[in-house]
C-alpha positions in Angstrom: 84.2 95.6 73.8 81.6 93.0 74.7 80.2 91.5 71.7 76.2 92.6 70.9 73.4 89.5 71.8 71.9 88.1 68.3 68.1 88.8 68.3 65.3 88.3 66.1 62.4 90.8 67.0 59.0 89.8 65.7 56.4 92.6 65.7 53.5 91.7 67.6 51.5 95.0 67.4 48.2 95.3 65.8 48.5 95.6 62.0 51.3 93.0 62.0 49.4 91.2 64.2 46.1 91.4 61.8 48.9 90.5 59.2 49.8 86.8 60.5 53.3 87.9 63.0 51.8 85.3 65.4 52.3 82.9 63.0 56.0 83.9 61.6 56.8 84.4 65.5 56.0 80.5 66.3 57.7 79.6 63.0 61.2 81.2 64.5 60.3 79.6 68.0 59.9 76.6 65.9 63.2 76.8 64.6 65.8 77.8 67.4 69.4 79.0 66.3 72.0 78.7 69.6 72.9 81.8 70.9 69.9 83.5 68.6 67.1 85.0 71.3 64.0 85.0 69.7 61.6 88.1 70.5 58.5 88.8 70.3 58.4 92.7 70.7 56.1 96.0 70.1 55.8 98.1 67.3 59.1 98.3 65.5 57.6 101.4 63.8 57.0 99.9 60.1 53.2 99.4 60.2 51.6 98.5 57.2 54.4 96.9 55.8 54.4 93.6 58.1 54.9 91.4 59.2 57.9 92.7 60.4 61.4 91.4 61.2 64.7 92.6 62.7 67.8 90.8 62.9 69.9 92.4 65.5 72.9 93.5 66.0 73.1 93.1 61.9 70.2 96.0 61.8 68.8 94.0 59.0 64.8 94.1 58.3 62.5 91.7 56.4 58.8 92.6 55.6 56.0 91.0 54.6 57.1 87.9 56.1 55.6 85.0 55.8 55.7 81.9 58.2 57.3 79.4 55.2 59.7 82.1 54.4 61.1 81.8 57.9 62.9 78.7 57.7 65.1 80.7 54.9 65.7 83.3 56.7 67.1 80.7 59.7 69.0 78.5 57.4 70.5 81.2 55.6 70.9 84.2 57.0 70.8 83.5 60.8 72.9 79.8 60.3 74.8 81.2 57.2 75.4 84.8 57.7 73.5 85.9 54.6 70.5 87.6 54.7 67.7 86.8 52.2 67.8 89.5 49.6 64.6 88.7 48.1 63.2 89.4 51.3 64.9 92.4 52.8 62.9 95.4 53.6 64.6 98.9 53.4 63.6 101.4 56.3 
C-alpha cells in the first residue's frame, strides 16, 4: 500500500477569505515542512468557522486560525506529530 502524500489545505473561499486564510496560507508557504505540500484549496465545507485548516492524511482540522498560530501548528504538529489541541476544530 503506497503511503498517502502529507498536505496542508488552506481554504481560500470567500468567508475564509473575508476571515484572513490569505494570510495563514502565506504563513504555511512561509514555513515549508519537507515532504508537506502546502495547498491552497476551495471550500472545505466549514464556512463560518474559518479560517480553515486540514492536515491530510491525519484528517485533522484547525479553525479559526490565525497567521501567528501557524508556526505551532508547523513546529508541532506537522515537525512533531502532535496536533495543537488548543486549536483543533471538530467537524
Amino acid at each position: 500500500m503506497e503511503d498517502l502524500p502529507r498536505q496542508v489545505r488552506i481554504c481560500q473561499n470567500t468567508s475564509c477569505r473575508k476571515l484572513g486564510s490569505a494570510k495563514v496560507l502565506a504563513a504555511f508557504q512561509a514555513l515549508p515542512v519537507e515532504g508537506v505540500e502546502i495547498l491552497a484549496t476551495r471550500c472545505l465545507g466549514q464556512c463560518g468557522n474559518g479560517p480553515m485548516v486540514l492536515v491530510l492524511p491525519d484528517a485533522i482540522w484547525y479553525g479559526g486560525v490565525h497567521p501567528d498560530e501557524v508556526p505551532a501548528v508547523v513546529t508541532k504538529h506537522l515537525q512533531g506529530g502532535t496536533p495543537v489541541k488548543g486549536m483543533l476544530y471538530s467537524t
